[in-house]
Every structure is written in structure tokens, then in C-alpha cells.
C-alpha positions in Angstrom: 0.0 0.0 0.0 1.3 3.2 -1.1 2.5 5.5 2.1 0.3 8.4 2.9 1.9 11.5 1.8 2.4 14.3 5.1 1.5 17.6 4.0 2.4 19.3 7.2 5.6 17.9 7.4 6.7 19.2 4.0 5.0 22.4 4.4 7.1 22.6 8.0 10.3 21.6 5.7 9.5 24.4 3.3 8.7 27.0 5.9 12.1 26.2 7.6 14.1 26.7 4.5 12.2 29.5 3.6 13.2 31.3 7.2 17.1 30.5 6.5 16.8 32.2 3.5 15.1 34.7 4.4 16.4 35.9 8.0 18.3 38.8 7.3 15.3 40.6 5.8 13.3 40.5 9.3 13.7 42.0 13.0 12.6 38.9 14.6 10.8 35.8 14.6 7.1 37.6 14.7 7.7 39.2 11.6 8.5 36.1 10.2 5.5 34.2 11.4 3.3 36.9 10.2 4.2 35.9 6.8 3.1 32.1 6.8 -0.4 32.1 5.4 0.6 34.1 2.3 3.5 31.8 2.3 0.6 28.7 2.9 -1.2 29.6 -0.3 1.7 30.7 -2.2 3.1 26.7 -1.5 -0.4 25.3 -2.3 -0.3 26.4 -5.3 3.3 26.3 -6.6 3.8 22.4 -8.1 5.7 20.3 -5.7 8.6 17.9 -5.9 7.0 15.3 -3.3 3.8 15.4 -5.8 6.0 14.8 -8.7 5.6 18.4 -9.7 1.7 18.4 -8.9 0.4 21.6 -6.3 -1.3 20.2 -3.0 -3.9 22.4 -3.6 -4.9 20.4 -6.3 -3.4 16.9 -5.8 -6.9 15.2 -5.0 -8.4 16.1 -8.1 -7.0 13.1 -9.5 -10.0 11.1 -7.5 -13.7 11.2 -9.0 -14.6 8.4 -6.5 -16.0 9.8 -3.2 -15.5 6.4 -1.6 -11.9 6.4 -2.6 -11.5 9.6 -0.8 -13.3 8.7 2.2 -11.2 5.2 2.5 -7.8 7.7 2.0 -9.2 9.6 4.9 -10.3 6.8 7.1 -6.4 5.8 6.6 -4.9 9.2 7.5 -7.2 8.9 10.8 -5.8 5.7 11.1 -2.5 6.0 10.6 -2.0 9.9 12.7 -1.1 11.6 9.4 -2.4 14.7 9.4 -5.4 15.2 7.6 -4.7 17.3 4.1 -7.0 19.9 3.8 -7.4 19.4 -0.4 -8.8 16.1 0.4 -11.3 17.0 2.4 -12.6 20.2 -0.3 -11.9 17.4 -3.2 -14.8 15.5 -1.4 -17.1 19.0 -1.1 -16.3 19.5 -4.8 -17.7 16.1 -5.7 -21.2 17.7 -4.7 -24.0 14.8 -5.2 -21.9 12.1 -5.3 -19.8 13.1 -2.0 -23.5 13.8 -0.2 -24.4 10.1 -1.3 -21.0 8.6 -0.1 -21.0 10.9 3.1 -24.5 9.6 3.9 -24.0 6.1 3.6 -20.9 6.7 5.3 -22.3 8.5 8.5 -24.4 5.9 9.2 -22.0 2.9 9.6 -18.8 4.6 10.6 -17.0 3.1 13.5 -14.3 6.1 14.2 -15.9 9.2 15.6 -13.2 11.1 14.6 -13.8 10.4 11.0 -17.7 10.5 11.9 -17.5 14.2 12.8 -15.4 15.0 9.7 -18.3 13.5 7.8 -21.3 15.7 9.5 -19.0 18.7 9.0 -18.2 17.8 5.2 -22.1 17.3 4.8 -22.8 20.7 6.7 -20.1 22.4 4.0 -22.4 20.8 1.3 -25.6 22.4 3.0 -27.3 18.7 2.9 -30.5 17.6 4.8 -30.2 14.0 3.7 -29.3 13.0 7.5 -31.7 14.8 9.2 -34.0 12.0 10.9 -30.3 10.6 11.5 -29.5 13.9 13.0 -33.0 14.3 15.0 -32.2 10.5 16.7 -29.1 11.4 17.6 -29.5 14.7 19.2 -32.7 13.3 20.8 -31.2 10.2 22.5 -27.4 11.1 22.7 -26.5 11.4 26.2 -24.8 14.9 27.7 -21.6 15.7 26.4 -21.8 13.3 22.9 -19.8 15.3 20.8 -21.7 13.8 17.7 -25.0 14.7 19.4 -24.0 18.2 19.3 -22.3 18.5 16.0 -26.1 16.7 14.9 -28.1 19.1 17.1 -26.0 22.2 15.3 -26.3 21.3 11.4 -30.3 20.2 12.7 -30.4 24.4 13.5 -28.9 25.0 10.1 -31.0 23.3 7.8 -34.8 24.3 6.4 -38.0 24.0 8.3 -38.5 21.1 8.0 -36.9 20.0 10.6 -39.2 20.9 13.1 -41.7 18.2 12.1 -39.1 15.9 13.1 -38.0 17.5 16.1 -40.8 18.9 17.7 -42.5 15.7 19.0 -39.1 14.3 20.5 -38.7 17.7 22.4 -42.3 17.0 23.6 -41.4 13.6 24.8 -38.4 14.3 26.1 -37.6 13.8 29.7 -34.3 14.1 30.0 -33.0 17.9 30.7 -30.1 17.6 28.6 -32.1 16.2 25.5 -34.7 19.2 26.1 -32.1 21.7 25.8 -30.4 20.7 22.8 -33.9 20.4 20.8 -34.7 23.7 22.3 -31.5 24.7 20.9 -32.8 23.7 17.5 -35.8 24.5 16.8 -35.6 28.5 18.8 -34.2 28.9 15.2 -37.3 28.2 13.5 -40.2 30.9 14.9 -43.8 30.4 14.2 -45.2 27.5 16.1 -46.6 28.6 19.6 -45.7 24.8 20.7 -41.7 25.8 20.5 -42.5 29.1 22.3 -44.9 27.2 25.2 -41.6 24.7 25.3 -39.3 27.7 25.5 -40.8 29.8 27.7 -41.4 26.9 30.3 -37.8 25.9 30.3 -36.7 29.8 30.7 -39.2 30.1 33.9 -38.2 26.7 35.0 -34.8 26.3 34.8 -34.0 28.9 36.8 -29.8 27.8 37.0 -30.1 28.7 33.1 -31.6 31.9 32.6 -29.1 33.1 30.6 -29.1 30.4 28.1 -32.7 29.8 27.6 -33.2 34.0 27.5 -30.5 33.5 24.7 -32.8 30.9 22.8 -36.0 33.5 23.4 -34.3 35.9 21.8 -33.2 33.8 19.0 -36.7 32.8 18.4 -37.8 36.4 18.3 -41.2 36.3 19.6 -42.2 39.7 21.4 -44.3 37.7 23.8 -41.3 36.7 25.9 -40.8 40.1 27.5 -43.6 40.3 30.2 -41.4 36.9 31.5 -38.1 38.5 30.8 -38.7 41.4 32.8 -40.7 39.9 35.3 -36.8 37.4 36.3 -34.9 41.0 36.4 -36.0 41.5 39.4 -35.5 38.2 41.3 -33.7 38.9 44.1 -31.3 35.7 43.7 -30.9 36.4 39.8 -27.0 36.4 39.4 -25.0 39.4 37.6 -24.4 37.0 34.2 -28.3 36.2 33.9 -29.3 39.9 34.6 -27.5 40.9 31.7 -28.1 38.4 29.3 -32.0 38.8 30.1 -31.1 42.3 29.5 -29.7 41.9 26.0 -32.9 39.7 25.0 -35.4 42.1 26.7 -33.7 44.6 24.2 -33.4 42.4 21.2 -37.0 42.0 21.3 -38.1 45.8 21.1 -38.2 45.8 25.3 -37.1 48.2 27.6 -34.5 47.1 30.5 -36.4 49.5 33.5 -35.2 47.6 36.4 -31.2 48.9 37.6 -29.8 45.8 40.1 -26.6 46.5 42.2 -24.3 43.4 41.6 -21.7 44.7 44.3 -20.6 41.1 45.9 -21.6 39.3 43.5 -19.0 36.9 42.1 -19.5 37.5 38.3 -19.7 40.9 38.5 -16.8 41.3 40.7 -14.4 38.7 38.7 -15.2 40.9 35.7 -15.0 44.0 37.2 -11.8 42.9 38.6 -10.6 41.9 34.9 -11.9 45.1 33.7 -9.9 47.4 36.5 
């Protein structure tokens, strides 16, 4: 089997001659640095001696078979060769083939790593052929699953449709955590009074929250938030960080903040006051 080909190292080789070379012509190190991304994109595209002359911006190009690309990436992951970006937008360019192969993919791949590469890649080509996939995950995936949050994000990204999916999980839901991240999804699609009942229950009841599920109200956008809003400003164990992000939603939402709190004592307002001094 032919051995993977390290683009970093060789971009680290050619960076290194590059600041021999070229050390006279800088006051210091910083300078140098500050010159590496033109110096990224000027080696991307200038034909290379390790590709037999080919740039690595364009070395992929030479695969038309999604799959191929996917098994080459599935061998970087294994292997810890890091991951050339030109594979990854060769796959993106294949369009409606890549979505097929990144579908099929997503469903039996064993190496999360590679699994979240593959949500991302399918996010870059703006598809909504996983979204029931998406919706299970995000509605069963247990706190802190990394691929039930990468799912729950590209769910908030995609067309309205999702919320016929999505809305009767968040009504089942029991868990906290699964409630959140569907609130989290569907606060970006406004219109049903269901996802507003759901929101505004969670804001008055998850009182340890505030701040996020404000964030979510104003997200959604709906007006009839503020009487709620205004009504946790002046709860006299409301913390300085919840006061103002209730603030900023009371405002988003055409409100007016008419309640001043003193946060002397309190510990966000003091360790940011603190920062601030």
C-alpha cells in the first residue's frame, strides 16, 4: 500500500528553508510568522517535488470516486497523518456524489473522529439527507456526545422542515439535557406557539439557566417573551451574568431594560470588574 503523503511535514520543511533564507530581511521571529499564510497559499499552489511536480492544492483532483477519498481519509485517521485539507474540499467538490457517499458513510462509521469530519463535510455541502439521523441522535445522545451536538448544530442549520421531526421528540423528552439541545434547535425556526410554550417553560423553570434559555427566546424572536423577561430582572437571587443576558434579550426583542440591580458582591460581576480594572 502506497504511504500516505504528510502535508504538514513538508509544508514545515519548506517553511524552515524558507526562514534560512530569508532571516536577514526580518527583525525577529514575529515578523516572520506573520508571513506564513501568504506563504501557505503561495506553496499550495506552486507544483511540488513530493507530488511529482503536482500543487497540493490540487493533488486530489485526480479522485472522482468519493468512496476512494473517504477510504484515503479513514487511513490518515488511522495511521495519525495529518489530515490534508485538499482532500477534504476534493470531497465538497464532488457535490451529489460526496453527499451520497458521506451519507451512507455517516451511518456505519465506527471512528468518531472520522464521523465528525463527515457531519462537517455534509454541513459544508448544506445537505439535509441526514436529518431523521441527525434528529435520533440529538434526541437520545446522552450529555456531552460530541456527535449529538455537532447533529443538534447542522439540525439548527438546515430548512424547516426540521421541526416536524424534532418537535415531538422535544415533547417527549424527559431528560433535561435532550430538552435543551432540541430547544436549541428548533428556537431557530419561529412560528409555532408549541416551540415558544416549550421555550418559555424551560426559561421560567430552569431557573440555574436563565441566561441560556433567554439567549434561545431571543433567538426565536417572539415579542411575547418580554412580560417573563422582565418579570426574572427583578428576582432577588438572579446572578449578575443572567441579569445581563436577560437584558440583551429584553432589548433584542423591542423591550425596555427598567429595572437597575446593584451586583456589588456578587461573584460575576466582581471577577469581571476585577478583569476590567
Amino acid at each position: 500500500m502506497k504511504e500516505l503523503i504528510n502535508f504538514d511535514e513538508q509544508f514545515g520543511q519548506y517553511i524552515e528553508k524558507w526562514m534560512a533564507e530569508n532571516a536577514d530581511k526580518y527583525e525577529n521571529v514575529d515578523e516572520m510568522e506573520a508571513e506564513v499564510p501568504e506563504l501557505y497559499l503561495k506553496w499550495m499552489n506552486e507544483g511540488a517535488a513530493f507530488l511529482d511536480g503536482a500543487e497540493p492544492a490540487h493533488y486530489f483532483d485526480r479522485y472522482d470516486d468519493p468512496e476512494e477519498l473517504l477510504a484515503l481519509m479513514r487511513r490518515y485517521l488511522a495511521e495519525n497523518v495529518p489530515l490534508p485539507d485538499p482532500l477534504l474540499e476534493r470531497l465538497t467538490d464532488l457535490g451529489a456524489a460526496a453527499e451520497r457517499a458521506l451519507v451512507a458513510a455517516l451511518e456505519q462509521e465506527q471512528n468518531p473522529e472520522a464521523q465528525m469530519l463527515e457531519i462537517g463535510l455534509l454541513g459544508e455541502l448544506e445537505s439535509e439527507a441526514p436529518m431523521a439521523l441527525y434528529v435520533e441522535w440529538a434526541a437520545t445522545g446522552e450529555e456531552g456526545d460530541d456527535r449529538a451536538e455537532a447533529a443538534a448544530e447542522a439540525l439548527g442549520r438546515m430548512s424547516e422542515r426540521v421541526v416536524a421531526l424534532a418537535l415531538p421528540r422535544l415533547m417527549q423528552a424527559k431528560a433535561p439535557h435532550i430538552k435543551a439541545r432540541l430547544i436549541d434547535v428548533l428556537c431557530n425556526f419561529p412560528g409555532d406557539d408549541r416551540i415558544f410554550e416549550q421555550l418559555l417553560e424551560l426559561f421560567c423553570q430552569r431557573r440555574d439557566e436563565r441566561a441560556l434559555f433567554a439567549s434561545y427566546l431571543c433567538k426565536y424572536g417572539d415579542e411575547r417573551a418580554l412580560s417573563a423577561l422582565k418579570e426574572a430582572l427583578v428576582d432577588p437571587d438572579i446572578n449578575y451574568l443572567d441579569y445581563i443576558e436577560i437584558c440583551n434579550a429584553i432589548e433584542a426583542l423591542g423591550g425596555q431594560v427598567e429595572v437597575q440591580r446593584d451586583f456589588t458582591g456578587d461573584p460575576y460581576y466582581e471577577s469581571l470588574r476585577t478583569m476590567n480594572d
